[in-house]
C-alpha positions in Angstrom: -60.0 -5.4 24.4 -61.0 -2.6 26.8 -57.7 -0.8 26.6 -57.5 2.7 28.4 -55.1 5.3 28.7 -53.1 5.7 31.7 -53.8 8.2 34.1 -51.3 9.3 36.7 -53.3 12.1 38.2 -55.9 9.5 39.1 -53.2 7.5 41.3 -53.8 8.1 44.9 -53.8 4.3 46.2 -52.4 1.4 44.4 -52.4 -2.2 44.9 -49.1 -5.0 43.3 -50.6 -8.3 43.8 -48.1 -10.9 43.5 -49.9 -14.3 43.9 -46.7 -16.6 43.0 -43.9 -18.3 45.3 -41.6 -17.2 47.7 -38.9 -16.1 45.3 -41.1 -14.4 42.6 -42.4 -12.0 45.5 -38.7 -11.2 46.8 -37.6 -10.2 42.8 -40.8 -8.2 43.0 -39.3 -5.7 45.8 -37.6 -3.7 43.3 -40.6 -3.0 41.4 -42.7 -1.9 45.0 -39.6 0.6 45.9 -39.7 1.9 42.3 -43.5 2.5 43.0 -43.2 4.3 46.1 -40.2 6.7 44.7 -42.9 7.8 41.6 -46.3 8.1 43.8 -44.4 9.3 47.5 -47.7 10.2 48.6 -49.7 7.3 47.4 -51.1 4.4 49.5 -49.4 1.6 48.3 -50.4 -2.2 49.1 -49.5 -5.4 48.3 -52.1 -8.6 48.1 -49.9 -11.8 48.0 -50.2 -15.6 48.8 -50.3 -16.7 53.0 -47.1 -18.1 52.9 -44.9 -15.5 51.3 -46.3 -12.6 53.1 -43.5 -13.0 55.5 -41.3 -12.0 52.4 -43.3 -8.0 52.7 -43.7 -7.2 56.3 -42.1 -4.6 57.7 -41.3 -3.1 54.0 -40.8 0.4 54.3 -42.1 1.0 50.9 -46.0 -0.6 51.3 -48.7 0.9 53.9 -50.2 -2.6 54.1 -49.8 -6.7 53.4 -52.9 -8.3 52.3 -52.9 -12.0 52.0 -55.1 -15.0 51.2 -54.9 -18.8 51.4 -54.6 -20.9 48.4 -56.9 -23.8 48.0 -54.3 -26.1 47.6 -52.5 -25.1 50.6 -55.4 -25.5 52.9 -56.6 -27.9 55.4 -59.9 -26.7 55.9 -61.8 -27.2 52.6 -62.2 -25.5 49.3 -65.2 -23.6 50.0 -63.6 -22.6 53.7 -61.1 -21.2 51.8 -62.9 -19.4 48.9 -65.2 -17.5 51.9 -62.2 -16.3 53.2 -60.7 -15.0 50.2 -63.7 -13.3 49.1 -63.2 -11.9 52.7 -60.4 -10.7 51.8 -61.1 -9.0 48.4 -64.3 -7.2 50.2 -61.8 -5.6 52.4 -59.4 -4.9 49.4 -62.7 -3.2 47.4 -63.8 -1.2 50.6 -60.5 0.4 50.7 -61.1 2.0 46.9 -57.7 1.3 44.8 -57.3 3.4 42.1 -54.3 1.3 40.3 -54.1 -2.4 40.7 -50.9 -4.2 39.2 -50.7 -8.1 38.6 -46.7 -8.2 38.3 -46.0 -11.4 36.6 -44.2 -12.4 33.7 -47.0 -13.7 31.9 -51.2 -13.9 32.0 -52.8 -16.2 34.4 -56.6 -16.4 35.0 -56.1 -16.9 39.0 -53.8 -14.1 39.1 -55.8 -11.7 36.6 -58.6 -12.7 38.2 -57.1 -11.2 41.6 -56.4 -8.2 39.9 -60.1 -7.5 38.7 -61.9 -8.6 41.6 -59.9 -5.2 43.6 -62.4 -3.1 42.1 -59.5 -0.5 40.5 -60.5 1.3 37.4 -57.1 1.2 35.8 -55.6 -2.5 35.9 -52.5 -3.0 34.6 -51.0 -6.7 33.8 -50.0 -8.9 30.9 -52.7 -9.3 27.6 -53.9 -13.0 27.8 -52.5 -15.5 25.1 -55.6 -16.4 24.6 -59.3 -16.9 26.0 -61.1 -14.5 24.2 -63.1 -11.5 25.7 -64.0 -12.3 29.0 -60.2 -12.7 29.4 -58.9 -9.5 27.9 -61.3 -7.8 30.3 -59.7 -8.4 33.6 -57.0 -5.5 32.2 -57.3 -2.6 30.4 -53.5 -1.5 30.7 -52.0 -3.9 28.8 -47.8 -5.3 29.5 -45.7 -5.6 26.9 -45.7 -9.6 26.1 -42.9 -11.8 28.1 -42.2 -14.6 25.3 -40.0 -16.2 27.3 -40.8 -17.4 30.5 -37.3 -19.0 31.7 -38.8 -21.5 33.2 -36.9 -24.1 31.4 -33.8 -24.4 28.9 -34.2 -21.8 26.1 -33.6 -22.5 22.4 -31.7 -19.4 22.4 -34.0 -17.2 20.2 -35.4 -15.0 23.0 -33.7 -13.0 25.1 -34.1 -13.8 28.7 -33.8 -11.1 31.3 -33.7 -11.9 35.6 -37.1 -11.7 37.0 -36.3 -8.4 38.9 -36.1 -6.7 35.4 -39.0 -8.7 33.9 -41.4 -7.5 37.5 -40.0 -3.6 36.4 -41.2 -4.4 33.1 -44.8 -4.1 33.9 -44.4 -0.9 35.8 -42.4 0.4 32.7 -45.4 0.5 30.8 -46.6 3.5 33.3 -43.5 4.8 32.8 -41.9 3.5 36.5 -38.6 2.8 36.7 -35.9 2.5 38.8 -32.0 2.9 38.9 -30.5 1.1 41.8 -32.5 -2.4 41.8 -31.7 -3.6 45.2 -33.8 -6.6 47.3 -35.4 -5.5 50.7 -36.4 -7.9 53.0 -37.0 -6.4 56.6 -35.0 -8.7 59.4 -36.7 -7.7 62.8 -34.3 -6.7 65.7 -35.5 -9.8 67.9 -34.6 -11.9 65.5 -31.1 -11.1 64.9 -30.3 -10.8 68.8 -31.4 -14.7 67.9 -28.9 -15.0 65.2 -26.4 -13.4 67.6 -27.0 -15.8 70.5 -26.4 -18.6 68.5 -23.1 -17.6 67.0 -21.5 -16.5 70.4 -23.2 -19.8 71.9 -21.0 -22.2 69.5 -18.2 -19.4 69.5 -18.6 -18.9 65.8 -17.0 -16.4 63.7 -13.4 -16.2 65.3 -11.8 -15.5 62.5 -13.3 -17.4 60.1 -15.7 -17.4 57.6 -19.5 -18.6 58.7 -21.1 -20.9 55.6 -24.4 -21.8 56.2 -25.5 -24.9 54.2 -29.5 -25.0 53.4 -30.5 -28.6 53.0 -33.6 -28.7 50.7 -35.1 -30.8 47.5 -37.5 -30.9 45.5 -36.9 -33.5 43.0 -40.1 -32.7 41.4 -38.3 -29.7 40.2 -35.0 -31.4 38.9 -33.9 -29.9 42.3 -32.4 -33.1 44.2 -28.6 -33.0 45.5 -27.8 -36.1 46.9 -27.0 -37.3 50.6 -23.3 -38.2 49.9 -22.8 -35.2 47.5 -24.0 -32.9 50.6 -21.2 -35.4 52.9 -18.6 -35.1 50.6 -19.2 -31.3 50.7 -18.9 -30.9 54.7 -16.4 -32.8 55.3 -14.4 -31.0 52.8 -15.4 -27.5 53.9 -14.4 -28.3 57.4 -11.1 -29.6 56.5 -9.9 -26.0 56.0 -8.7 -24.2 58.6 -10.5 -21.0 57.7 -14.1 -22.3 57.5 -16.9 -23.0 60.1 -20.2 -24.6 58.3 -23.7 -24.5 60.4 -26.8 -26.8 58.8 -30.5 -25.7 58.1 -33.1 -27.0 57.0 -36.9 -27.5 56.7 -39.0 -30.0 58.6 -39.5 -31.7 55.6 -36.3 -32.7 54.8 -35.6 -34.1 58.8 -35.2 -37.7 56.8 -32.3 -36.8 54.5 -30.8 -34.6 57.4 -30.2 -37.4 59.8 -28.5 -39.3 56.9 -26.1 -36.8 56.4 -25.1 -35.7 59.8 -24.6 -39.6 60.5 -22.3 -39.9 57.4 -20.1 -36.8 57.9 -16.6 -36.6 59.8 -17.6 -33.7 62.6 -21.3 -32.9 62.8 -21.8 -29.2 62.6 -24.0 -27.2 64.5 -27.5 -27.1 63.5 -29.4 -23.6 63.4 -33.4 -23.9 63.4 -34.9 -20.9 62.0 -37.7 -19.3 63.1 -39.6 -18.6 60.4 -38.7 -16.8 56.9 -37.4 -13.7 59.4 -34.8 -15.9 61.7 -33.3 -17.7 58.9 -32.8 -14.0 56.8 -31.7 -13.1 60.3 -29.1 -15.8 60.8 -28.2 -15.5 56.9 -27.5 -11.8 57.3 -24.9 -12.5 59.6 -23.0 -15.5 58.0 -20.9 -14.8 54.9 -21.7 -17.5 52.7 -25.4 -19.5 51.9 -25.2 -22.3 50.0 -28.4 -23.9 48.8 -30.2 -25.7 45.5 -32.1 -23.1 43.5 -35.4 -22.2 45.4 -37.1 -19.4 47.9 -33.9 -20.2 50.5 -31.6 -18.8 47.6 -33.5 -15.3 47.2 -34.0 -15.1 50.6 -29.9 -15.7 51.0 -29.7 -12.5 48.2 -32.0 -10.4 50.1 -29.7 -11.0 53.4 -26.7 -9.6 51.6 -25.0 -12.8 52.1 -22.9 -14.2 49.4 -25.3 -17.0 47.8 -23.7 -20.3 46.5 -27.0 -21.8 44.0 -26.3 -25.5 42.7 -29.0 -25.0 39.5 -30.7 -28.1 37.5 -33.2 -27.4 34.7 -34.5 -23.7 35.7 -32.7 -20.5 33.7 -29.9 -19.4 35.8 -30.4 -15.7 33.8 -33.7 -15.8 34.8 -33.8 -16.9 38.6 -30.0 -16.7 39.4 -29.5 -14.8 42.9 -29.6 -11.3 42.2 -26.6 -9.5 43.1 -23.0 -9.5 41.5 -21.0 -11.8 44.2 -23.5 -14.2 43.8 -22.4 -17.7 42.1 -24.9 -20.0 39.7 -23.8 -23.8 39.6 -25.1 -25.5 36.5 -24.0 -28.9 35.2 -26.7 -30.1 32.4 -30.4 -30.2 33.6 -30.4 -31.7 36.7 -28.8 -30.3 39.9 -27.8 -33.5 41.0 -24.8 -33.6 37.7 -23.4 -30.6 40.1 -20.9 -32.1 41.9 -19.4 -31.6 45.3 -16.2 -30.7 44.2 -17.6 -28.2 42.1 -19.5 -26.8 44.8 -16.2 -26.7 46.8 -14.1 -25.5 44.3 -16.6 -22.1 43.8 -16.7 -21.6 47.8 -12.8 -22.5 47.6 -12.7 -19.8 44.8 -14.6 -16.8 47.1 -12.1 -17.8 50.4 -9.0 -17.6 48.8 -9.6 -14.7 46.5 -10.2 -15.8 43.1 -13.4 -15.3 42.5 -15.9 -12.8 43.2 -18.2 -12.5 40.1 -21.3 -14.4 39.1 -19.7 -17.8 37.9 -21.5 -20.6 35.8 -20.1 -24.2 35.6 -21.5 -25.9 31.8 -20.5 -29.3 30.6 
């Protein structure tokens, strides 16, 4: 392997590319504020996928937010979308990185290959598992090896850490670090005087506490809560006195949403994000989010709004919603063994007092 030796003097622009999901790019912002507080004078970027770039701009930590489109996610062809990624990495090379860093908890070609293709001299990232030479080549700053990925249940001999600290652990090899690991996630000013209007329009927040409840599923993902689970839930939240519940949720999941507004005692109001901004918007004004594990939970975190997270197979220690007053809900390895009473009885546990801590429910 072409392995070199780290050179800090060298740093003057440096590139994170994070070409995963939603979440993984909002547990890397840690990492990118640890970055800026070691090089302060350095130009530091970030190259990530189309649809989570909304997660970096306006950080006050990166000069710029490079993106691409994925070939799966496109509509206009593979070799469409392969011209305008190349695009893209032309622009990347032109600008003359010194330091590219693939934060990810383990080697992937696409990602490595993200990482090369910048053009920096030193490349720092994860040794490949295997693959041989061409592989090794696309670092030559080499992570120390993440065994376990968390991605499903452990057998209990590897350590798992959350994905915050495993993003730091690549930077750790350059000796990057940082105390207070905090989320940023910019919320323009527009879009909470949208937030606003909505709450004074259905005279919300007298009072009481605001709990947003994210409708999403991905059953694909052992992450599928059922329509009368999500009924039982609602009605039994707006039983109390001290409670007012508002509804989200993607286009996608317009189907399951009618069911359950038809099957619940008192419809709540319904808030339709804007984008990834609005609903981080709306979220940092309401004092509970409760969701299934996925981007909406991370986002929820990076808000400063108390996240609720109903869990199935994925490692809570890994992915759990980073912050202390945070709860995990985790009943066996699908999210739909999470009950609605369980659910209640965590949010019940937060309102009257009783619970504050990161809480996990195991049968």
């Amino acid at each position: 392997m072409a392995e070199i030796k780290f050179n800090k003097d060298a740093v003057k622009k440096i590139l994170v590319v994070r070409s995963d999901n939603l979440g993984d790019v909002i547990n890397t912002t840690p990492a990118i504020e640890a970055l800026r507080r070691s090089f302060p004078e350095a130009y530091i970027a970030a190259l990530v996928a189309d649809y989570t770039k909304e997660a970096l701009t306006g950080n006050p930590y990166l000069d710029r937010v490079f993106s691409y489109e994925k070939a799966k996610h496109s509509d206009s062809g593979k070799l469409s979308t392969w011209m305008k990624q190349a695009g893209v990495m032309k622009e990347i090379r032109n600008t003359g990185f010194d330091l590219a860093i693939g934060i990810r908890s383990r080697f992937t070609k696409s990602h490595a290959w993200l990482v090369y293709a910048s053009g920096a001299p030193q490349r720092l990232g994860h040794r490949p598992l295997k693959g041989g030479w061409p592989m090794s080549n696309y670092f030559n700053i080499f992570a120390p090896d993440e065994i376990g990925y968390g991605d499903n249940a452990s057998d209990g001999s590897v350590e798992e850490v959350h994905e915050v600290e495993r993003s730091l652990n690549v930077l750790r090899t350059i000796g990057v670090d940082i105390e207070d690991k905090r989320l940023n996630l910019y919320i323009p000013a527009e879009e909470l005087k949208e937030a606003d209007a909505f709450i004074e329009a259905y005279k919300l927040k007298r009072k009481k506490a605001l709990i947003c409840l994210h409708l999403t599923s991905r059953p694909e993902h052992d992450r599928f809560w059922p329509v009368e689970h999500y009924v039982e839930l609602i009605d039994a939240l707006q039983a109390r006195p001290d409670v007012e519940v508002v509804m989200n949720w993607m286009a996608a999941e317009e189907e399951n949403a009618a069911r359950i507004m038809n099957g619940v005692k008192l419809k709540p109001p319904v808030f339709k994000a804007n984008g990834l901004k609005g609903f981080a918007a709306f979220l940092s004004r309401s004092d509970k989010l409760i969701t299934l594990e996925g981007g909406a939970m991370h986002i929820g975190a990076a808000s400063g709004c108390q996240t609720i997270a109903i869990f199935g197979n994925t490692s809570t220690t890994v992915w759990r919603p980073w912050g202390e007053s945070n709860i995990t809900i985790k009943n066996g390895s699908q999210a739909s063994m999470v009950s609605a009473r369980d659910v209640y009885d965590a949010v019940a546990g937060t309102l009257d007092g009783r619970s504050d801590k990161v809480v996990e429910f195991r049968r």
